[in-house]
N, C-alpha and C positions, 0 to 999 in steps of 0.2 A: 504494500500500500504506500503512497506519497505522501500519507496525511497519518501520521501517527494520533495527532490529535488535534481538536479544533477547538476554539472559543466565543465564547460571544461577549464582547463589548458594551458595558451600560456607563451611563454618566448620568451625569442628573435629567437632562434633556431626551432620555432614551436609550433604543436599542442603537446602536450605531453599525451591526452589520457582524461578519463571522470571519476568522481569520484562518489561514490553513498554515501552521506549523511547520518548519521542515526537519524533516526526520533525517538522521544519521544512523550509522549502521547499527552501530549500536546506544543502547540507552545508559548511562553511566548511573547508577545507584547513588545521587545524593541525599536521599532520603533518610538514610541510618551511617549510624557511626561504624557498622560492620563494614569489612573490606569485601565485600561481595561483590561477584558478574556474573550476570545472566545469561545466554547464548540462547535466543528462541528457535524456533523453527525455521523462520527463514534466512536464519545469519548459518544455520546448520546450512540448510539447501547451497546457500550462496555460496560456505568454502569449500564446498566439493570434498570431503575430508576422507580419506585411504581409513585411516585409524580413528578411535575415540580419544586417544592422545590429542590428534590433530587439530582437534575441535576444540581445544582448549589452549592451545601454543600461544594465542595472543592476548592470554590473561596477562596482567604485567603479574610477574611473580611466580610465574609458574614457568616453568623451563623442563625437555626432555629430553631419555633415554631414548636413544633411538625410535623415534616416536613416529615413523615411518610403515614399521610391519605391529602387529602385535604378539609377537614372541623376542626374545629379546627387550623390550622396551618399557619404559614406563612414566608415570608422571613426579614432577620433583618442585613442592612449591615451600620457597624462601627457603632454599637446600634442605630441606627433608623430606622423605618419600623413598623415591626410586633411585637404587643406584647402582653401580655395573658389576657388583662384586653377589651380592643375595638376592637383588629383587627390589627389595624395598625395607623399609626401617619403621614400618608399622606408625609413623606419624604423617599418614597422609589415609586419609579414612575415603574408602569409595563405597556409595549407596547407590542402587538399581532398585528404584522404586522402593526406596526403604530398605532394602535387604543389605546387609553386611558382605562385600562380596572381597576376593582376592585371598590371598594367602602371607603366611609368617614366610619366615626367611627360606629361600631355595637357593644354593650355591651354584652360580653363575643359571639363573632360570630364571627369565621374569614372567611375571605371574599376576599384575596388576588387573589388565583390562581384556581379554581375551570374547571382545563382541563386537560389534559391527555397528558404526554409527547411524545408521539407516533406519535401525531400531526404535529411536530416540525423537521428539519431539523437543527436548529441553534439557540444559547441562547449569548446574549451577556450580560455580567457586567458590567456597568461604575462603581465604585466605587468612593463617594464623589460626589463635584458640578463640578466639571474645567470642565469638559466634558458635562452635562448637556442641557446648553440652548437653543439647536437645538430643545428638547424634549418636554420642561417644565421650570416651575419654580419650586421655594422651593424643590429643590432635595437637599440632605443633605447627606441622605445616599447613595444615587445613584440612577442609572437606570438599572431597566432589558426587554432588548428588547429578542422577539419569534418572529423566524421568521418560517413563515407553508410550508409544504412541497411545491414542484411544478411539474408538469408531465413531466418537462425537467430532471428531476433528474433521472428518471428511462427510461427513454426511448431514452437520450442521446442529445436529438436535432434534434432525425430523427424522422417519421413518421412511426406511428406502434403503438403495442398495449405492454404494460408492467403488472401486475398482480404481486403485490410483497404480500404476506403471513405470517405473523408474530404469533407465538404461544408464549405465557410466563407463567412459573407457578412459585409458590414460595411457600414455604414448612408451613414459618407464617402465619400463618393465610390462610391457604390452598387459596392463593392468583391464578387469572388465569386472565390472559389477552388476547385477539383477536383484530390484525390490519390487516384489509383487504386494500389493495388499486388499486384501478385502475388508470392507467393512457395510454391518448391515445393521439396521436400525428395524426389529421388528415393528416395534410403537414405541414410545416416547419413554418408557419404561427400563425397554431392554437394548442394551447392544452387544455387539461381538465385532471381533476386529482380529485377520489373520494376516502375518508380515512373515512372507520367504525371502531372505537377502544371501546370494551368493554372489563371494569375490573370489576373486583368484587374480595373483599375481606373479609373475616370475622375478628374477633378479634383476635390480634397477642397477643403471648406472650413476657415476658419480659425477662431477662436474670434469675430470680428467678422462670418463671415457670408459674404467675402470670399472670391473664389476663389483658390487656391493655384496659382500659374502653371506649369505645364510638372509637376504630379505625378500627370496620369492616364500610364498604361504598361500594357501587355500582355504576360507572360512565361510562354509556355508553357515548362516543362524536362522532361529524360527523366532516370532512371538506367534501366540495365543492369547486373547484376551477377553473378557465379557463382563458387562456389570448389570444389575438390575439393582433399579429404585423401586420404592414401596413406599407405602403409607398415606394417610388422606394427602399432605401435600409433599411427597415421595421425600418424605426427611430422613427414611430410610435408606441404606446404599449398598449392596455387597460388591467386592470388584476381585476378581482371579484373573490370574495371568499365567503364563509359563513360558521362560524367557530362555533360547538356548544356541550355544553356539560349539562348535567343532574345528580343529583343525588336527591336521595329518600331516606328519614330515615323516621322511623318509629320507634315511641315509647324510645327514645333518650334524654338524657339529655337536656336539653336547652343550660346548658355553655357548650359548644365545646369545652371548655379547659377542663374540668373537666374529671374527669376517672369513675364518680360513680354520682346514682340521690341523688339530695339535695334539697337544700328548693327551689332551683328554679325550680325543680319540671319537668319532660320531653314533649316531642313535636311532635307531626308530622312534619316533615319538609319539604321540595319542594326547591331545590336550581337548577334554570335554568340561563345559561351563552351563552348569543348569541352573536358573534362578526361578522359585516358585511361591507365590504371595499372596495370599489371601486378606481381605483388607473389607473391613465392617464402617460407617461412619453413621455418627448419628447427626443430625441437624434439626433440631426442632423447630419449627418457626413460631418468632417471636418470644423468644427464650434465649437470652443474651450469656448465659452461663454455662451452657451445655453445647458442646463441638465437639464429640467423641471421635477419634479416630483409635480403631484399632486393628493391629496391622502384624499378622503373623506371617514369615517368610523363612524360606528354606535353601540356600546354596549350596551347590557342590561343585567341585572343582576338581576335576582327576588330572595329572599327568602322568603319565605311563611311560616307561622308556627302554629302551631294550638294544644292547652294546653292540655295533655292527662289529666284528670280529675283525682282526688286525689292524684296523685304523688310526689304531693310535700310536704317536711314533715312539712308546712304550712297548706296544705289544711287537716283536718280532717272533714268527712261529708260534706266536699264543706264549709267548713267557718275556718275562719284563725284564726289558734293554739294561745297561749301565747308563743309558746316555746323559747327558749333566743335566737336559730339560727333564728325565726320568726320578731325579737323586730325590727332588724338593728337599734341600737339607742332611738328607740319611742314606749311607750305601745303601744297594740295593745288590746281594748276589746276583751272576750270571745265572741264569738258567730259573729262576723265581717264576714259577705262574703267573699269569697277568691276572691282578684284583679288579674285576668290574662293578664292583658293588656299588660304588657310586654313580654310574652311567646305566647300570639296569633297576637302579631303584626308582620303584612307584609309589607317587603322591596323592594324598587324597586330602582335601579341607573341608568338613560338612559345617557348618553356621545354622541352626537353628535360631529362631528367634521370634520374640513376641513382645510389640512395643503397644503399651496404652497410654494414650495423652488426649488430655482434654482441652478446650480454649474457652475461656471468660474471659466476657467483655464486660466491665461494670466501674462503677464509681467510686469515691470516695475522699469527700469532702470536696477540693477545685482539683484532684486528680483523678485521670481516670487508665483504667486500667487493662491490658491486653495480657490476661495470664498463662503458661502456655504448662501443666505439670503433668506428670507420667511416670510412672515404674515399665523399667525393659527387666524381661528375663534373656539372659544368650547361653548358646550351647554351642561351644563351638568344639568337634573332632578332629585330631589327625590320625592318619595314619603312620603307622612306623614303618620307618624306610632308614636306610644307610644316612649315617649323620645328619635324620632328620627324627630325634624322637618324638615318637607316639603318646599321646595322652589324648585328658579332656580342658578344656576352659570353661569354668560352669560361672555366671556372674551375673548378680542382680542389681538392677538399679535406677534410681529415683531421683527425677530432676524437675527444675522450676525456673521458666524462665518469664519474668514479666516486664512488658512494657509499658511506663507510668508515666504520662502525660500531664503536665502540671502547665496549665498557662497555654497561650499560644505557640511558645519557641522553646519549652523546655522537656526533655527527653530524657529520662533515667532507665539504665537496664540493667536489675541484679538478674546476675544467675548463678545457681546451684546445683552440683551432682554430686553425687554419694552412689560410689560404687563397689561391691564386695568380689572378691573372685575365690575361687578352689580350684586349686590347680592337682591335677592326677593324671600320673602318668603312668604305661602301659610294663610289664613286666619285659625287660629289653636290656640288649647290653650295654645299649649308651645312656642309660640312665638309671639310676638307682630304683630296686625291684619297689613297685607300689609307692613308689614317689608319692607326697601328699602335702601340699604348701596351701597356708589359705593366707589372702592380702584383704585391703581396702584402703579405700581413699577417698580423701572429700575434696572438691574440687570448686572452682568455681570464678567468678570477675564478676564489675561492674565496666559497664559505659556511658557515657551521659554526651549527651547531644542539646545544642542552642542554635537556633535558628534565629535568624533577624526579619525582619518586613523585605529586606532588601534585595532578599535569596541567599544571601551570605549565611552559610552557616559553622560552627565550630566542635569539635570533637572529641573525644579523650578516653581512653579505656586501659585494665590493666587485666589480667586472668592469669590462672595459673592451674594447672591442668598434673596428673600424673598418668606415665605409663607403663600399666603393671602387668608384671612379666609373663612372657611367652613361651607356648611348650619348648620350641625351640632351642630355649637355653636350662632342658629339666635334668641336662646333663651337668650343668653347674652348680650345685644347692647352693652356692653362695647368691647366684643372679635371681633364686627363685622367691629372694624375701626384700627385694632389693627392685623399687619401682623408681621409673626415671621419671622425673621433675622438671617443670617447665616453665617461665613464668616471663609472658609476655608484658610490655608498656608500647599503647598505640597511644600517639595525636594527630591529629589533623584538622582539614579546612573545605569545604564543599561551595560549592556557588552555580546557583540555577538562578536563571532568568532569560525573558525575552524579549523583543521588541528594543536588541543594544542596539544595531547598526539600521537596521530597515525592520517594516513593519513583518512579522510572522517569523523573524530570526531567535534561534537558541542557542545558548552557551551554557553547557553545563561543564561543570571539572571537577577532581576531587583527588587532593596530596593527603596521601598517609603516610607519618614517620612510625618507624615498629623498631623496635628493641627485645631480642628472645636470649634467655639465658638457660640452658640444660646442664642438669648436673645429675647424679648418680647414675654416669653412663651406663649401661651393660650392650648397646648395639655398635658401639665402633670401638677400636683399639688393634695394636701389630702390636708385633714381637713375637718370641717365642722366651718364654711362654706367653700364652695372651695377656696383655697389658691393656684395661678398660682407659678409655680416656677420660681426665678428671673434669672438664668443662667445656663447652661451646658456647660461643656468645657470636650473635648474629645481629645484625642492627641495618636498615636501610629505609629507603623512601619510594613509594609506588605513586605515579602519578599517572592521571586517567583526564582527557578532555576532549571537548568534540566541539565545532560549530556547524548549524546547517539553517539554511534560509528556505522558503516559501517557492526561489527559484530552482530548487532543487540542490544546490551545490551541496559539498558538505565534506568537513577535515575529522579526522580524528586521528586521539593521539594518546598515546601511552607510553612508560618508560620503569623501567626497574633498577634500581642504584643500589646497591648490597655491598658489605663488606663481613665476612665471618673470619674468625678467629677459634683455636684451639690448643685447650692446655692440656700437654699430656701429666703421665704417673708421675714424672721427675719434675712439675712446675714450667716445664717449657710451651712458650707460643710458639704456634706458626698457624697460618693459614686456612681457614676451613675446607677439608678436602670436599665437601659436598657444595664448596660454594658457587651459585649460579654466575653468572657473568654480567658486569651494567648492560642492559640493550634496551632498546628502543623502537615503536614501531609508529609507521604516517600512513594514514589512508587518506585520498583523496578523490572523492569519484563526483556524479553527476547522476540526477534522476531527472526519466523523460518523462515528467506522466507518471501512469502505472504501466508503462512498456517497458522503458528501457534502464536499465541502472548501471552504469560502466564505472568501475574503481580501478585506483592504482595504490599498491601497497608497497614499501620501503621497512625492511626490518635490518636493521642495525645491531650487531654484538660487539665490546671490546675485548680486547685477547684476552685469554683465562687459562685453566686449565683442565687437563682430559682425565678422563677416569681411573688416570693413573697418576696424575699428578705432573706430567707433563706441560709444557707451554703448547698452546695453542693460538694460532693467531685473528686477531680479529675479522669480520665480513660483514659487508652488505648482500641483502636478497630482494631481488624486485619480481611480482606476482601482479598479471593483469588478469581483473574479475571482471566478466557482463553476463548481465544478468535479461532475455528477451523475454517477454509477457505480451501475445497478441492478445488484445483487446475485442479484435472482428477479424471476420474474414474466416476461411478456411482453418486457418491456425489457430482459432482462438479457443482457447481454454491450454494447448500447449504451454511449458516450461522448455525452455532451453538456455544452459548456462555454458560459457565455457572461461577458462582461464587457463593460464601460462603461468606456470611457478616458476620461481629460478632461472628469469627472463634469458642473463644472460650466462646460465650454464655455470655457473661460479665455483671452483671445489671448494670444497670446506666443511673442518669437521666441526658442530657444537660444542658450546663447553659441558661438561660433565658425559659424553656421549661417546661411544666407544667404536665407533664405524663412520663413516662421511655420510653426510646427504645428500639426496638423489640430483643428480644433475639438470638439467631442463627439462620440465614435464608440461607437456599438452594433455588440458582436460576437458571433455565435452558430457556434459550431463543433457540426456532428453527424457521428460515426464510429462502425463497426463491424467489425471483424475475425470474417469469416468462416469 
């Protein structure tokens, strides 16, 4: 649409007429002190995105692992999250409709997002803890909630049948996607909505020409979905879904980070991702106290693996080499059977879970009040596998978040959680038999927000969050009583208004300073023997801004400045290894109408380093978007997008990312809603 939104004009003397607003790609959140972005539906359609990484790369603050395929890669926001050595470090929380999805640490596997952005109507980012507690604990770097499409989306809210068609090809790695969907509206009541997306891609190249190792993948996924309202005025709602995706490698490296076979030798692999959610709401109308949402969900995550035989430059005749990339540290006899326990071990993560939270709206005294409180139970399984032990995470917990509105401009948000765990693990050699640890924590922040007449608004938050331990480490009893500590300090400055330069213009922006300090490590440390590191402190500024006019034009603009630090066992600084790099990113396009919309995007990184600690050197990328919408004629009701990533072919590897990015890629999207 060209009109995100319109006004009407009074003065004393009258109406004076209707203004049409000009809309920028996206909407910047000045509204709350949280560091949140939103990604709708059609900023989804418009970046054409390979991965669900993808879709999120121009949050400022958020930066990726190879964020191109979804094996190997993952998401990494204000350096925590994803990293090229496990996976991830359990401070970056990912929800699918609610659901707790991903996995604890897998050595050199990533295991983040493993589904298909086609899926998705809507991506949100919390950035940081403030925002948090509703979700989870130990969020450090943030939250990213997917939310799945729904058969009201296409069909309006009436009854009837919709058929929407999605084709996408892309030039790298002769890439080609198909999203069928159904959706059907029997009466106003009921719907259902069925989503087939298969991609497949082979190995892209780099900006040098070079093949990109281990980034061809094939991921067909499903949803399933259907809701039915009830009650005299359908305050009732049930909603089920089953959310699933697949992929198959064969003959593959084992590290997923890696570009090429090495001593760890390659794999068959089998990565399945089920998500399944059942979800009750109440709405009563005219009842300001009562907004029940209650939302049981089920994940499971297999990877399976299984050791192609002699491929690793370990195994010679099936028995292990001398060779110095063989020793890691320790001779190794001639003639030693080759150990594949770690290349044929299978993974499994089940996540049970059952969240009840309510929302009150109500008064008291000149404030009024947005209350949001719930108890979760979670259950989450592993399976036992080679250096990955098996237990349970069983945890309950109870939080409260409300928004207290005092006056016209002034905004206060405490929040609270209280969360218990029992940790048990499975009778195994890497962990002590019947392991048995129980933790808890109380957790929590405020934030307070002032707004002026002006648009100008001010902001300020502090939280502080724990995150308590993982089966992963139930081979340590020291790590199993020992939760890592986080405690954030946000300020900032927000400014909405319009009608600065010409009539129907907007200017929105919003600078956040953030300050995060972690300490009772147990997720990072070297040496032999392991040495936890004793603190991280991470400190930077996000800035977010956009102008767009009534003429259609419109800029946007965002930018991430970080600097981390860490002190190890011995009181030494250096460096944060997970630190993201300062970058930058400018959109600048033009809408014709509701036809036509053409951008040009400009992302900017300064040198940094690679996920090895390496220098890295800095790069620009230039990506042209259009976006066609006939209006009439033959064509109309068509979609047709296409864009040019990596305009001019650039090599260059990201900071924190362990393989280059793909070189020039042509994308043509074509879609039609039947």
């Amino acid at each position: 649409m060209i009109a995100a939104n319109a006004w009407a004009q009074e003065q004393d003397d009258g109406f004076l007429g209707t203004l049409v607003l000009g809309e920028s790609k996206r909407e910047i959140q000045t509204d709350t002190a949280v560091p949140v972005t939103n990604i709708d539906q059609e900023e989804i359609n418009d970046r054409q995105a390979n991965t669900v990484a993808e879709l999120i790369d121009s949050v400022p603050g958020v930066s990726l692992v190879n964020g191109s395929t979804p094996q190997g890669s993952g998401i990494n926001i204000r350096g925590f999250g994803a990293n090229g050595t496990f996976g991830t470090d359990q401070k970056v929380l990912i929800l699918v409709d609610g659901a707790t999805t991903g996995a604890e640490e897998l050595y050199r596997i990533g295991n983040q997002l493993f589904t298909d952005p086609q899926l998705y109507k809507s991506v949100s980012v919390i950035r940081g803890t403030v925002g948090s507690f509703e979700y989870g604990s130990g969020v450090v770097g943030g939250v990213v909630q997917l939310e799945t499409k729904d058969a009201s989306d296409f069909t309006g809210g009436e009854p009837g049948f919709r058929l929407r068609q999605t084709f996408e090809g892309y030039s790298n790695g002769n890439g080609f996607a198909s999203s069928s969907i159904l959706a059907w509206q029997p009466n106003r009541q009921t719907e259902f909505l069925f989503n087939y997306t298969y991609r497949d891609q082979s190995d892209q190249e780099d900006g040098n020409g070079d093949t990109i190792g281990n980034s061809a993948f094939t991921l067909p996924s499903l949803l399933a979905k259907g809701k039915y309202s009830f009650g005299d005025d359908l305050e009732h709602a049930i909603t089920a879904s089953y959310n699933q995706s697949t992929s198959e490698e064969r003959d593959v490296p084992y590290d997923s980070f890696g570009t090429t076979t090495d001593s760890f030798g390659n794999v068959d692999r089998d990565i399945e991702t089920k998500i399944a959610v059942l979800r009750y709401q109440y709405r009563p109308a005219g009842n300001d106290l009562i907004d029940l949402d209650v939302n049981l969900s089920y994940s499971d995550q297999k990877i399976d693996s299984n050791y192609v035989a002699g491929s690793a430059s370990c195994d010679i005749n099936g028995f292990q080499s001398n060779a110095p990339s063989c020793l890691r540290g320790r001779p190794v006899p001639p003639g030693t059977p080759f150990d594949s326990s770690l290349q044929d071990a299978d993974h499994r993560y089940e996540t049970t879970k059952l969240t009840i939270k309510n929302t009150s709206y109500f008064q008291t005294g000149a404030a009024t009040h947005d209350l949001r409180a719930g108890i979760e139970f979670i259950n989450r399984e592993r399976l036992d596998a080679f250096a990955a032990p098996g237990g349970t995470d069983k945890r309950i917990a109870l939080f409260a978040v409300d928004d207290i509105q005092i006056g016209d401009g002034l905004t206060l948000t405490p929040a609270i959680r209280y969360e218990k765990q029992d940790l048990e693990g499975d009778s195994d050699a890497s962990a002590p038999e019947n392991a048995s640890y129980d933790n808890n924590a109380l957790m929590g922040g405020l934030s307070a927000r002032y707004e002026f007449s002006s648009g100008f608004a001010v902001f300020g938050s502090g939280a502080y969050t724990e995150n308590l331990p993982i089966l992963d480490d139930l081979g340590t009893p020291a790590f199993q009583t020992q939760p890592e500590k986080s405690r954030t300090w946000e300020a900032g400055f927000s400014y909405n208004r319009g009608d600065i330069f010409a009539a129907g213009d907007v200017v929105r922006a919003k600078v956040n300073f953030y300050k995060t300090d972690l300490w009772d490590i147990t997720s990072y440390g070297s040496g032999r023997p392991f040495l936890p590191l004793g603190e991280v402190e991470t400190r930077g500024v996000e800035i977010e801004a956009s102008y767009a006019n009534a003429a259609g034009y419109y800029v946007d603009f965002n930018a991430n400045i970080v600097k981390g630090t860490e002190t190890n066992a011995a009181g030494e600084d250096s460096p944060w290894r997970n630190e993201p790099t300062d970058s930058a990113r400018v959109t600048v396009g033009k809408r014709f109408g509701e036809t036509l919309d053409v951008s040009w995007e400009l992302f900017g990184a300064r040198s940094g380093i690679d996920s090895s600690g390496d220098p890295v050197a800095g790069y620009g990328v230039n990506t042209l978007r259009a976006t066609y919408l006939p209006q009439e004629g033959a064509f109309q009701g068509f979609e047709v997008r296409a864009g040019v990533e990596n305009i001019f072919d650039k090599n260059y590897l990201p900071n924190l990312s362990t393989r280059n990015s793909p070189g020039r890629n042509f994308k043509l999207t074509l879609a039609k809603t039947f």
